[in-house]
C-alpha positions as CSV (number, residue, x, y, z in Angstrom):
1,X,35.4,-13.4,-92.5
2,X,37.7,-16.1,-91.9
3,X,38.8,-15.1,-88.7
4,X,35.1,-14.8,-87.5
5,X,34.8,-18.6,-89.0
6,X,37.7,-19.3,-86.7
7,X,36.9,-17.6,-83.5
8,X,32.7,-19.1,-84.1
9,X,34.0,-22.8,-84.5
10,X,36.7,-22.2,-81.4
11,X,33.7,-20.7,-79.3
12,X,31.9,-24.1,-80.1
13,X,34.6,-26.2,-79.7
14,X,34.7,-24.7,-75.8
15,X,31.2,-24.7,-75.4
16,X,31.3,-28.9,-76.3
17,X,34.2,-29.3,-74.1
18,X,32.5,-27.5,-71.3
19,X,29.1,-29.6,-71.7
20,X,31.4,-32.5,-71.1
21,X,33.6,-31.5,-68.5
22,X,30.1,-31.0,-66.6
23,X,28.8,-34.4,-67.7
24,X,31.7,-36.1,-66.1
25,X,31.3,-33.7,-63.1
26,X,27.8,-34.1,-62.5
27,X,27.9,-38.0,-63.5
28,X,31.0,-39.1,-61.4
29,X,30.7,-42.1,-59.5
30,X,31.5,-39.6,-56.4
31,X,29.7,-36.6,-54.9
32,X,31.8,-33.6,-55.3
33,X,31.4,-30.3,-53.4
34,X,32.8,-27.0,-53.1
35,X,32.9,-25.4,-49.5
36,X,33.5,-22.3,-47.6
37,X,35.7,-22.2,-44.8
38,X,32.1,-22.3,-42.5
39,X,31.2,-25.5,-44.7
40,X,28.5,-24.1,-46.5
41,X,27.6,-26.3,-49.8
42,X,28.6,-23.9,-52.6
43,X,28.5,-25.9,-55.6
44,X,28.0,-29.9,-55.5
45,X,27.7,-32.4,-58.5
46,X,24.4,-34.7,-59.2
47,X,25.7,-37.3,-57.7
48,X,26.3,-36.1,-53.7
49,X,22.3,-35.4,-54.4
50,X,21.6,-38.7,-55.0
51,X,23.7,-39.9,-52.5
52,X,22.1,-37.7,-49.6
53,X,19.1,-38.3,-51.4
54,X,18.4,-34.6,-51.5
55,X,18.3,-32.5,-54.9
56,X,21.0,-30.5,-56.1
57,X,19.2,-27.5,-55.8
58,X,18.4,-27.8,-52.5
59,X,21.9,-28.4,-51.4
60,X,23.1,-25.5,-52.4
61,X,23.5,-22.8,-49.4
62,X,23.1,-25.4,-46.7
63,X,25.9,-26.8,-44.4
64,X,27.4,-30.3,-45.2
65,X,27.6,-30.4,-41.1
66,X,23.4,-30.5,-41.6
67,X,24.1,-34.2,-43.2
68,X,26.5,-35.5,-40.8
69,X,25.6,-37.8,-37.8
70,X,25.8,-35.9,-34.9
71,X,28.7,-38.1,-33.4
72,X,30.9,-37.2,-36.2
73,X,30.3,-33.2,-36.4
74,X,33.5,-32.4,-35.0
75,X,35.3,-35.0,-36.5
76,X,34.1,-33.0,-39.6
77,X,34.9,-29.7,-38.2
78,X,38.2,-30.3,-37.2
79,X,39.0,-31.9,-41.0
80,X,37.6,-29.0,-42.6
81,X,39.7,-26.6,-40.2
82,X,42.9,-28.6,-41.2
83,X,42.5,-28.6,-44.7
84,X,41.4,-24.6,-45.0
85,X,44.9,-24.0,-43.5
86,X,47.3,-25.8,-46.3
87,X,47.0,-27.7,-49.7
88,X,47.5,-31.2,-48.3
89,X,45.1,-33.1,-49.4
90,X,43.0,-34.4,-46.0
91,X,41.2,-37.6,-45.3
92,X,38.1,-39.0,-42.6
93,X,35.7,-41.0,-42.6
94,X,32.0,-39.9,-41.4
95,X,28.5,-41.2,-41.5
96,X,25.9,-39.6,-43.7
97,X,22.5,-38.9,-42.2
98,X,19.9,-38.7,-45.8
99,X,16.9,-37.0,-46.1
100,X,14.4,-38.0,-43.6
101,X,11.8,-37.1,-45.6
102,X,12.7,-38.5,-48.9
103,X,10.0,-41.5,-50.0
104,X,12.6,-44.3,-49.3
105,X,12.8,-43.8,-46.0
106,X,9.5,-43.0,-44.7
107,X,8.4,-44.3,-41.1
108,X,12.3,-44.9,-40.6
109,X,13.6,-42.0,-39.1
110,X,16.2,-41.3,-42.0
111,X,19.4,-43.6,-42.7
112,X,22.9,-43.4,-43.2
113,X,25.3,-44.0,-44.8
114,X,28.8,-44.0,-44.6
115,X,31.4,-42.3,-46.0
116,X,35.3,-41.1,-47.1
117,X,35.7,-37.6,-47.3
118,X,39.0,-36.4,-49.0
119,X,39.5,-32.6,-49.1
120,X,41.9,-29.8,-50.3
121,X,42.0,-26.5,-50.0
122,X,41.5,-24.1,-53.3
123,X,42.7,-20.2,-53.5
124,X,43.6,-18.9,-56.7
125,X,44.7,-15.1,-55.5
126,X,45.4,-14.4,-52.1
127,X,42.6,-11.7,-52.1
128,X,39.9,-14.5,-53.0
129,X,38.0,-16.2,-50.3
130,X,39.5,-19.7,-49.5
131,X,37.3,-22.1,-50.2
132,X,37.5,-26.1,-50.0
133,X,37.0,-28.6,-52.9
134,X,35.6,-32.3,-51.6
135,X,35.0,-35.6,-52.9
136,X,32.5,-37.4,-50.9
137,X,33.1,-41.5,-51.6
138,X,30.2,-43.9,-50.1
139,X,32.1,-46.9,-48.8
140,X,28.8,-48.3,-46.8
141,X,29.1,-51.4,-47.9
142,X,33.1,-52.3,-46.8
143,X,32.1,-50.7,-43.5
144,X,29.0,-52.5,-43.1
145,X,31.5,-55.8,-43.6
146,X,34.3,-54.6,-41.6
147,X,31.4,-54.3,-38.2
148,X,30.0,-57.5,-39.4
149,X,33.1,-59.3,-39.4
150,X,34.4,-57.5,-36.5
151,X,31.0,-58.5,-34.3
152,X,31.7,-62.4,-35.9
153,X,35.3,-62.1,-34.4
154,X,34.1,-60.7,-31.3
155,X,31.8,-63.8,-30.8
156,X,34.0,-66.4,-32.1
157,X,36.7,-65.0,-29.5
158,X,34.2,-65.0,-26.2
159,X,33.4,-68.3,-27.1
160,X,37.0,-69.4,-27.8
161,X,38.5,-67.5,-24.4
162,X,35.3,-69.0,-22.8
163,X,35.5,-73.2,-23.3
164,X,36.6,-75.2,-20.4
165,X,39.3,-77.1,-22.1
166,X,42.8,-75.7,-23.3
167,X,43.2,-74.5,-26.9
168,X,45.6,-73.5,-28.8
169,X,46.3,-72.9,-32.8
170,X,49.5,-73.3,-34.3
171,X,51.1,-72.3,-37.6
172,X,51.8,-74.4,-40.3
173,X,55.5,-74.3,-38.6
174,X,54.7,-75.6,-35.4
175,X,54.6,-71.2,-34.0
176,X,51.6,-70.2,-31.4
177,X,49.2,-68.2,-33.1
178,X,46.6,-68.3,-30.3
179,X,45.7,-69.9,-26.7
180,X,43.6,-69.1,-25.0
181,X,42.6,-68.2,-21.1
182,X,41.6,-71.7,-20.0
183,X,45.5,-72.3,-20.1
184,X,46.0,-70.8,-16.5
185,X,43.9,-72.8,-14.5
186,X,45.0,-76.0,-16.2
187,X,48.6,-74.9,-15.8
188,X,49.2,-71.9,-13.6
189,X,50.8,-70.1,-17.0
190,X,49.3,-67.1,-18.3
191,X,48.2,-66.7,-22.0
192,X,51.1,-63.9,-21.8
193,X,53.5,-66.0,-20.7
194,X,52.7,-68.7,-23.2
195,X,52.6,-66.4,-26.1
196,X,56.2,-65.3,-24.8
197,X,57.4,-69.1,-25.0
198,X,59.7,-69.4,-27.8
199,X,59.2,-73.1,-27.8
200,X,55.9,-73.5,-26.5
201,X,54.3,-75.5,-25.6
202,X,57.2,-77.6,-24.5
203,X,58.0,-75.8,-21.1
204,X,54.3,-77.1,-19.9
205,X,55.2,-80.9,-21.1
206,X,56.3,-83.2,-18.8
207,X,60.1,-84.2,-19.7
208,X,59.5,-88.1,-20.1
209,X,56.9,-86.9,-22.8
210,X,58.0,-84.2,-25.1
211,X,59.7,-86.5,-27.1
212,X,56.6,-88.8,-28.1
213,X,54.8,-85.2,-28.4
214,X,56.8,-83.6,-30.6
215,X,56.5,-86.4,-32.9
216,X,52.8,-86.3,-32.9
217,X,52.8,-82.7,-33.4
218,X,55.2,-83.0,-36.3
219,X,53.3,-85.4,-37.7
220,X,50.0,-83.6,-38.1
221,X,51.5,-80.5,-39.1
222,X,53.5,-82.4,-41.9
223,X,50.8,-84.7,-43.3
224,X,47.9,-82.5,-42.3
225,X,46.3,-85.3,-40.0
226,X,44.1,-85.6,-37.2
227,X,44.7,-87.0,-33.7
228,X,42.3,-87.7,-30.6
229,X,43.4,-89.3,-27.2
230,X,46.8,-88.4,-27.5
231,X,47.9,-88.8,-23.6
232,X,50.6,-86.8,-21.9
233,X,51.9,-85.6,-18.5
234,X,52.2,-81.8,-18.1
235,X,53.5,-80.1,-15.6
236,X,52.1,-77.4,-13.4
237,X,54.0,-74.3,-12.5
238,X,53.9,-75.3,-9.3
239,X,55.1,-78.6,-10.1
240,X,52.7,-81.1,-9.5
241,X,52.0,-83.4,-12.4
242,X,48.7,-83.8,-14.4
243,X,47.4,-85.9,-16.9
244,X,46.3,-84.3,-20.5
245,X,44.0,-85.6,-23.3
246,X,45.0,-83.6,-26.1
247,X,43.5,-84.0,-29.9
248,X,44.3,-81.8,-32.9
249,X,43.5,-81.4,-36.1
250,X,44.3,-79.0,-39.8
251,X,42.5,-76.0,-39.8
252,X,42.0,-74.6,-43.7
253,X,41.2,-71.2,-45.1
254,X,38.4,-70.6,-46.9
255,X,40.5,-71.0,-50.1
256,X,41.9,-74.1,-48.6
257,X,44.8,-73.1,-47.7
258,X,46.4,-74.7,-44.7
259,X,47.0,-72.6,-42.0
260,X,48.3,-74.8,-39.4
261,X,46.5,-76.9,-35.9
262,X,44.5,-76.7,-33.6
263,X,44.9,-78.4,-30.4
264,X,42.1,-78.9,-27.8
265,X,43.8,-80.0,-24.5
266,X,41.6,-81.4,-21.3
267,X,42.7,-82.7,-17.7
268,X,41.8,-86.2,-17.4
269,X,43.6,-86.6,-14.1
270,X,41.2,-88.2,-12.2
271,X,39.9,-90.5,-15.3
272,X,43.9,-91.7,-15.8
273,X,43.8,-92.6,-12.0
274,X,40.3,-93.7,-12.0
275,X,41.3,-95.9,-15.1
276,X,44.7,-97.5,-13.3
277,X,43.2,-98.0,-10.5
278,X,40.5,-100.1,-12.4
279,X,43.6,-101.8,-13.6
280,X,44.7,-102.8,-10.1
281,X,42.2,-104.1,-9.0
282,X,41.2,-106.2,-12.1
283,X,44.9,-107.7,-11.3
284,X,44.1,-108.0,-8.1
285,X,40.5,-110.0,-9.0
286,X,43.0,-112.2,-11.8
287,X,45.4,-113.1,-9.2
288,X,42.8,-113.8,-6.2
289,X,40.3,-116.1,-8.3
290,X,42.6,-117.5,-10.8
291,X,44.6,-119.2,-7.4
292,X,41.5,-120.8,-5.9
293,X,40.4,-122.2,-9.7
294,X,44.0,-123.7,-10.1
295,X,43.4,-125.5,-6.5
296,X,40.4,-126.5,-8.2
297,X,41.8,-127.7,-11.4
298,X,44.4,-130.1,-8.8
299,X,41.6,-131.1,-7.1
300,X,39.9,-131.9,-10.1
301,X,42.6,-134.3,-11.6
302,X,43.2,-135.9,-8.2
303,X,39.8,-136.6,-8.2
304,X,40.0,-138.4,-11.4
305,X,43.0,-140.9,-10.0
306,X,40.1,-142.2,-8.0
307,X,38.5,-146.0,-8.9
308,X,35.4,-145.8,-7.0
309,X,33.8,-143.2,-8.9
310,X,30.3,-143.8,-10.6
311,X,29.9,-142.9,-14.1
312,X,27.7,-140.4,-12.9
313,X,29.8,-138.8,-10.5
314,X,32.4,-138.7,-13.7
315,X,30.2,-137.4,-15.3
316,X,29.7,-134.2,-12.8
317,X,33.2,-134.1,-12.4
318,X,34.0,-133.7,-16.0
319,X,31.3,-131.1,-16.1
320,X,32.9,-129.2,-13.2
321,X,36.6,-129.4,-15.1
322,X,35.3,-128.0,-17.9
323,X,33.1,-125.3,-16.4
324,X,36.6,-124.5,-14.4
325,X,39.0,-124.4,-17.5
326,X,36.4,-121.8,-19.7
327,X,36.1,-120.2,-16.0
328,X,40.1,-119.3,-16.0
329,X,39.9,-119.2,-20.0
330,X,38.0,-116.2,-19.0
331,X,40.1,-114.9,-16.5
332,X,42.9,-115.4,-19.0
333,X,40.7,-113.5,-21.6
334,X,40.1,-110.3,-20.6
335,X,44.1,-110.1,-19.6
336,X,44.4,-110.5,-23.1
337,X,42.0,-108.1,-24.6
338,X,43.2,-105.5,-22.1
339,X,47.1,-105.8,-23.4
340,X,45.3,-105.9,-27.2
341,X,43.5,-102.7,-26.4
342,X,47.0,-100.9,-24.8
343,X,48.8,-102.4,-28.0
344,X,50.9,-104.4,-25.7
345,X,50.1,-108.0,-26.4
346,X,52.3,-110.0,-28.2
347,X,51.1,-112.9,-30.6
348,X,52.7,-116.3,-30.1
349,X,51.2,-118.1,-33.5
350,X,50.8,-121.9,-33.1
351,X,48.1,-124.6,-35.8
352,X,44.7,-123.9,-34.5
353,X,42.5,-126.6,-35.6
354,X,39.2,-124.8,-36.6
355,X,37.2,-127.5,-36.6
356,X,37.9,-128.6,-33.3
357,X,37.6,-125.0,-31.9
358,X,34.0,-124.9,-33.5
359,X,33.5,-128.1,-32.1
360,X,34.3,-127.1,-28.5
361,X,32.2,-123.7,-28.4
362,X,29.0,-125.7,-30.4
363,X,29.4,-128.3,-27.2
364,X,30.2,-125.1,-24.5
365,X,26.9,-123.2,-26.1
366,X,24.8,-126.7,-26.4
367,X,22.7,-125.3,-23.2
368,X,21.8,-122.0,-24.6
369,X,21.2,-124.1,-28.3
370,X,18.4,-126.4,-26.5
371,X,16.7,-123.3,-24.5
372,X,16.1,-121.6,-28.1
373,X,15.4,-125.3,-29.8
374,X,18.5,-124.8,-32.3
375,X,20.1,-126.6,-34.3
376,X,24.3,-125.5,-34.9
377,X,25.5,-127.1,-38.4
378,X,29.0,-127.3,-38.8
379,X,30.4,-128.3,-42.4
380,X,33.5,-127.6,-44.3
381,X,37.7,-129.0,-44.1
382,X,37.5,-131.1,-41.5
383,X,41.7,-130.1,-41.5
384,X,41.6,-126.5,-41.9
385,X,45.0,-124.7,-39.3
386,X,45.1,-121.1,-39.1
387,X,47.8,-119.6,-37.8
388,X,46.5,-118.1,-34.2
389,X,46.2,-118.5,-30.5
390,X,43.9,-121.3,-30.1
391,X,43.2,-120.0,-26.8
392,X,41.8,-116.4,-28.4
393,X,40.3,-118.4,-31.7
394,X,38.2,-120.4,-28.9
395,X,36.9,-117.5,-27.3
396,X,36.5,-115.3,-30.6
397,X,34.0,-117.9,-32.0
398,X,32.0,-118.5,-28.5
399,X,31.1,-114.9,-28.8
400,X,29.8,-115.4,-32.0
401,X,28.1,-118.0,-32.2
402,X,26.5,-116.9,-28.6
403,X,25.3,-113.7,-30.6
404,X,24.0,-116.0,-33.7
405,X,21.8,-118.1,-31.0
406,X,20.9,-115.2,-29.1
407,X,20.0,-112.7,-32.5
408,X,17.6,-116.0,-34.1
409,X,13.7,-114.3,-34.6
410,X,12.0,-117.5,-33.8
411,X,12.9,-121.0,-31.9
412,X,13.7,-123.8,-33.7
413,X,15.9,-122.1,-36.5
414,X,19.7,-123.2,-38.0
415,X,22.8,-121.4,-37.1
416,X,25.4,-122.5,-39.7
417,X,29.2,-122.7,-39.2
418,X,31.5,-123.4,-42.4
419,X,35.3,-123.3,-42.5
420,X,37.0,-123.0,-46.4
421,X,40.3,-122.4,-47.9
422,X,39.9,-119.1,-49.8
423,X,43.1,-116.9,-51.6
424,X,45.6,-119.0,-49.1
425,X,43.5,-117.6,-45.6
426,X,41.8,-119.8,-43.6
427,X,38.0,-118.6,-43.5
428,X,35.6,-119.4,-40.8
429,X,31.7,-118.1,-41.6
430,X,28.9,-117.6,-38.9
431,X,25.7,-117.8,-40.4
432,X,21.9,-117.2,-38.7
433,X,18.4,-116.2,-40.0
434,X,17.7,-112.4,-38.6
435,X,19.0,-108.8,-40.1
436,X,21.0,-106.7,-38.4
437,X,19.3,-103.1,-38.3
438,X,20.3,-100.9,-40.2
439,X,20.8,-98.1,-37.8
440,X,23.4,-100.1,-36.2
441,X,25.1,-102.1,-39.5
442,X,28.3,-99.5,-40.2
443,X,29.2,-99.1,-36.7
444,X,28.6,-102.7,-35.7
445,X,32.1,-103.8,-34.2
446,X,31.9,-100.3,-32.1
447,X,32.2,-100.8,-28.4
448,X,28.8,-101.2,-26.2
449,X,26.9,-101.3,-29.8
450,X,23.9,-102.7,-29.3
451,X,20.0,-103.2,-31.2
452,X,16.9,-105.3,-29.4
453,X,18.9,-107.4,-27.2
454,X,17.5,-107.7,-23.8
455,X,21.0,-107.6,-21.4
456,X,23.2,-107.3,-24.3
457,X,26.6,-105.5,-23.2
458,X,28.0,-104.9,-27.5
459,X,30.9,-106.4,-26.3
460,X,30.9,-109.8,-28.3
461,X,31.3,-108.5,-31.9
462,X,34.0,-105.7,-30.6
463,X,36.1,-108.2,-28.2
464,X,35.7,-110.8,-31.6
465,X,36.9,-108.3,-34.3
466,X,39.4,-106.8,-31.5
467,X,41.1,-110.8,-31.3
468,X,40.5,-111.6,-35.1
469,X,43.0,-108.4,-35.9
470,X,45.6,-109.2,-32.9
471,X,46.1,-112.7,-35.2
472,X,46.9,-110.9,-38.2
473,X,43.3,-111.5,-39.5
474,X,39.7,-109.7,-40.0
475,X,36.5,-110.2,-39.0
476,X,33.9,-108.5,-41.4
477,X,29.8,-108.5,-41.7
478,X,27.8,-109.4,-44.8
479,X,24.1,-108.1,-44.3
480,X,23.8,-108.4,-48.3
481,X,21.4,-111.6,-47.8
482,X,18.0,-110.0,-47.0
483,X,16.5,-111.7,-43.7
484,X,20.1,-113.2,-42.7
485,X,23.4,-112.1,-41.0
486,X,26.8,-114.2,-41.8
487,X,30.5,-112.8,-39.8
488,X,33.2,-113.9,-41.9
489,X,36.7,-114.6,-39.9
490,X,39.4,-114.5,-42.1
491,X,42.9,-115.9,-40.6
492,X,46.5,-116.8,-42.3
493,X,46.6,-119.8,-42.9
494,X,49.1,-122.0,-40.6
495,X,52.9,-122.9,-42.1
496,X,55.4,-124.9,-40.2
497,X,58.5,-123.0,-42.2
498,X,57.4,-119.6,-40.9
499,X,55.8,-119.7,-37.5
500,X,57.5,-116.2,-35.6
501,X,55.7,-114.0,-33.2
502,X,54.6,-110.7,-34.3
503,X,53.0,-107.5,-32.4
504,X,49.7,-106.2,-32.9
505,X,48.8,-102.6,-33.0
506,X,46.1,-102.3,-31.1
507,X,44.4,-99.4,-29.7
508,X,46.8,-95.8,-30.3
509,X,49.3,-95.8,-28.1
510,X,49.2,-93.1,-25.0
511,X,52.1,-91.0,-24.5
């Protein structure tokens, strides 16, 4: 009786390890399937029902090759042929075709899926039919990503081998990554030949400009910065020299990972000429007006050796000098702002008596004061020196109190002019009734900005700010006062112990 005991609660103990080992089977996260070497479905699990969305039951007796996409039958067949002849385990990858005429996919002519197939061959007595044991894994959805991402790359790269400029990407060590097609025509190299630079892209570089490059370059990579406008010579393949705009800037992962620069290159060959020969001839305008208005200025002060004059005829004559000095003041001017621009100009610092300054551009802008009926108040230290070019100071504040007269709303209105002593700078404020929009407050010293103003070039406030830094000082706008606009020039203030010249920076300097 024992034994019987025994043997019962053994038989129950295999019978509950049975049920289980078929719960895991039929439950598995993978479809599994038993095959003869036709691929007939001999036994499959719950789960490669679901998957083909066909019951279990059904399955059974029919060939897997009925659920594969027709383009990947013999991919199938020729995987099922390898694996019936040895015990390695095989691998492919298919796509599924599901039931056509299951519910969820009515009016859609089926749908697939796809799928990893890994297979091995099972024989447990040589007189037994072979048969194959698969595991059918549904990897749709890394698929589906891999042809996403692979159609994103493919448009990203036709777009990138198809701008008009030069562009490259360089690892964080300085290595090419990536350039693309537009390289040829630019520079008769190939993208082959460029990728099999060892030191590109220095072979393309002009000699007398790798080393200004190189520092550029090094700098980005090593502070992670941005350049634009950086100009350089390169050299053909042929030979023939061409001038290159070139900006770069980090490019990040998605993590934020820095993964080097890219560099956009374009030819600006004919601009570079176009712009020196600009140059010329605004030398050659300097040179061929400025002589004539120093003949001028001679005659002028010969003139005034004369005792027969009337006081009238002084009085035109004095008019006449002074149009004549702010005429080669002028001249002088744009020079100047040119060499401030190329951040060549060199500041010689001298006293510059504000007062007097403001007093001489109130009295050179007393015409265009009486057309609007204003009034130009001028209050303050009468003995405030700033440490400047009088010759730039003078100009500076024409231009803005010409845009305080010009910007009034209505005739008849106050434009106000103080000078104090503030945190040891000399400070010089340009007051007037009238906002400036909004749309046009943060970008207000930009070059050619301009709002409302009938003929207005936006020179004035840039040229202004432009001079105010090549002195050392700022030039800033407070629009905090609603219905009013004051520019505040701030300037060192002027000391006899420690007059020396100094550079400005300027614009960035081209390579």
């Amino acid at each position: 009786m024992a034994q019987n005991e025994e043997l019962r609660e053994l038989r129950q103990d295999l019978e509950h390890s049975r049920d289980a080992y078929a719960t895991l089977y039929d439950q598995a996260p993978v479809g599994y399937a038993t095959l003869n070497p036709q691929g007939r479905i001999q036994t499959c699990n719950l789960t490669l029902g679901v998957l083909l969305h066909t019951p279990r039951s059904i399955l059974e007796g029919r060939f897997l090759a009925d659920f594969i996409i027709p383009q990947h039958r013999d991919v199938f067949q020729q995987h099922l042929a390898a694996t019936m002849e040895s015990e390695t385990v095989y691998r492919c990858e298919i796509s599924l075709r599901l039931n056509p005429d299951h519910p969820d996919h009515a009016g859609k002519g089926g749908h697939v899926r796809h799928a990893r197939m890994e297979s091995r061959c099972l024989r447990q007595t040589e007189e037994a039919e072979r048969a194959c044991y698969v595991a059918i894994i549904d990897v749709t959805e890394r698929v589906e990503a891999e042809t996403e991402l692979r159609k994103s790359e493919q448009r990203f790269k036709i777009i990138a081998d198809h701008t008009i400029g030069w562009e490259s990407w360089l690892d964080p060590d300085g290595a090419l990554l990536w350039v693309n097609p537009a390289v040829e025509p630019l520079t008769g190299y190939t993208v082959a030949e460029c990728m099999a630079m060892a030191d590109y892209p220095w072979p393309l570089i002009h000699a007398e400009d790798r080393q200004s490059l190189q520092q550029t370059l090094r700098q980005a990579l090593t502070l992670k910065k941005s350049f634009k406008d950086i100009r350089f010579r390169a050299t053909h393949k042929q030979g023939h020299v061409l001038w290159i705009s070139l900006f770069c800037e980090p490019v990040h992962g998605s993590a934020g990972d820095f993964l080097g620069l890219r560099i956009g290159a374009r030819d600006v060959t004919e601009r570079e000429e176009a712009e020196r020969l600009q140059k010329d001839i605004e030398h050659i305008i300097h040179h061929d007006l400025r002589s004539p208005m120093i003949s001028v200025h001679s005659g002028i002060q010969l003139l005034r050796g004369a005792s027969n004059l009337t006081s009238e005829q002084q009085y035109i004559l004095e008019q006449i000098s002074r149009t004549n000095r702010r005429g080669l003041s002028v001249l002088d001017n744009s020079m100047t702002l040119r060499r401030i621009e190329a951040g060549t100009y060199t500041l010689r610092p001298t006293a510059v008596q504000l007062h007097e300054v403001a007093e001489e551009a109130i009295e050179e802008l007393s015409d265009l004061a009486e057309k609007r009926s204003a009034h130009v108040a001028l209050t303050g230290l009468a003995s405030l020196q700033a440490r400047g070019d009088p010759l730039l100071c003078q100009t500076l504040l024409v231009n803005l109190l010409r845009n305080a007269l010009e910007a009034l709303p209505a005739a008849g209105q106050q434009v106000h002019i103080s000078l104090s002593q503030e945190e040891g700078l000399a400070v010089l404020r340009v007051s007037n009734p009238g906002a400036v929009p909004e749309c046009i407050r943060s970008r207000f010293f930009g070059k050619y900005v301009t709002s409302g103003k009938y003929g207005g070039t936006g020179l004035g406030a840039y040229s202004a700010q432009l001079m105010a830094t090549a002195q050392g000082g700022t030039l800033e706008l407070d629009a905090s006062s609603p219905g009013r606009t004051t520019l505040i020039l701030k300037l060192p203030l002027y000391n006899e112990q420690g007059v020396t010249p100094s550079s400005t920076g300027g614009l960035p300097v081209r390579f």
